[in-house]
N, C-alpha and C positions, 0 to 999 in steps of 0.2 A: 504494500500500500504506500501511495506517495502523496506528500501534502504538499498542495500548492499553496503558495501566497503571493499577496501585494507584498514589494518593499515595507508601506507603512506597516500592514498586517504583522510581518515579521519580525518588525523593529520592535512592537507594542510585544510578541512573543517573548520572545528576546527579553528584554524588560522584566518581563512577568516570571521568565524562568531563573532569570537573576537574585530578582529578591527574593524568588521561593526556597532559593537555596543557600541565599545570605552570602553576602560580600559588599566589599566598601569600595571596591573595583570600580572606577568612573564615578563618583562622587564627585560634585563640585561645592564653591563655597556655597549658594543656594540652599545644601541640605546640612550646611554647617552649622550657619545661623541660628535655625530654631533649636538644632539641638546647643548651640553654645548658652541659649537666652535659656531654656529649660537647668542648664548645669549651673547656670547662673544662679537662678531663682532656689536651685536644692542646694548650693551651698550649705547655707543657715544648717541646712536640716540634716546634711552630713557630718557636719562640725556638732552638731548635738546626737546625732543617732553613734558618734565616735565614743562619747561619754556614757551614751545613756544603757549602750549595748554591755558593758561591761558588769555592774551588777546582775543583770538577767541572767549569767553565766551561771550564779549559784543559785540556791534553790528559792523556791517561789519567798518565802517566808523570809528566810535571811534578804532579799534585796526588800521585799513588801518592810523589814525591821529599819533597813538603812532609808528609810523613806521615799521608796519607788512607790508609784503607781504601778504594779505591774501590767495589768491586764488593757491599760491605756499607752502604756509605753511600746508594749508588744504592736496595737492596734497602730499606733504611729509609726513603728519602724515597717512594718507591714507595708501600709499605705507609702511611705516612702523609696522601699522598694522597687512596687509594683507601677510607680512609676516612673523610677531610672529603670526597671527593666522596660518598660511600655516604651521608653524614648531610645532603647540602645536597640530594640527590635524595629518601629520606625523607621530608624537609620540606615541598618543592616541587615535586617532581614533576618527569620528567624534561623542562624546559626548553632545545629544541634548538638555540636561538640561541647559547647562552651558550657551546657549543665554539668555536668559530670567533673570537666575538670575546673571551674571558676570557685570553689572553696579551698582548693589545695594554696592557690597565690594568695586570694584574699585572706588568708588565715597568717601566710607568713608576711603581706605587709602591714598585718594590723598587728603581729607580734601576738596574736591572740592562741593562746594552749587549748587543746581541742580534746576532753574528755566528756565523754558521754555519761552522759548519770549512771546508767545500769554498771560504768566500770569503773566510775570514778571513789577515790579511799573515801572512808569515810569516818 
């Protein structure tokens, strides 16, 4: 079976199969902008989810002791999240690799020790 297309037809293809497989291949400043203006705007809330992340580490109790909100903290870092992921998908398309291996880096540039309750001493 053979598919034909227009030029345009193929270019709009093209396109489509691009982002569906995620790359940053041909970007211009265009798609730079909104995401600078979005990185902009979450600053603030990186610079506080850097502090805030860190009690939540231990258990519910002990951080709720040190005066967290936890369950509103949680709900913000959440929300903060899901939208640098929503803006870094946008951009790039959704790149399937990047779950699996994006906590190994993030863990060693926030210097953050990674034990799991079930194995952590206690």
């Amino acid at each position: 079976m053979q598919l034909y297309l227009a030029d345009s037809e193929l270019d709009a293809a093209e396109q489509v199969e691009l982002w569906l497989t995620g790359s940053l291949n041909g970007r211009g400043w265009e798609q730079a902008v909104p995401l600078a203006v979005v990185m902009a705007v979450s600053l603030p809330g990186l610079w506080w989810a850097a502090r805030a992340a860190k009690p939540l580490g231990l258990a519910d109790e002990t951080a709720a002791a040190l005066g967290i909100r936890v369950d509103r903290t949680r709900l913000e870092l959440t929300v903060l999240g899901v939208v640098l992921a929503a803006t870094a998908t946008g951009a790039a398309g959704p790149i399937g690799f990047v779950g699996p291996t994006a906590p190994q880096p993030a863990r060693r540039l926030t210097r953050t020790p990674y034990l799991p309750r079930c194995c952590a001493r206690r």
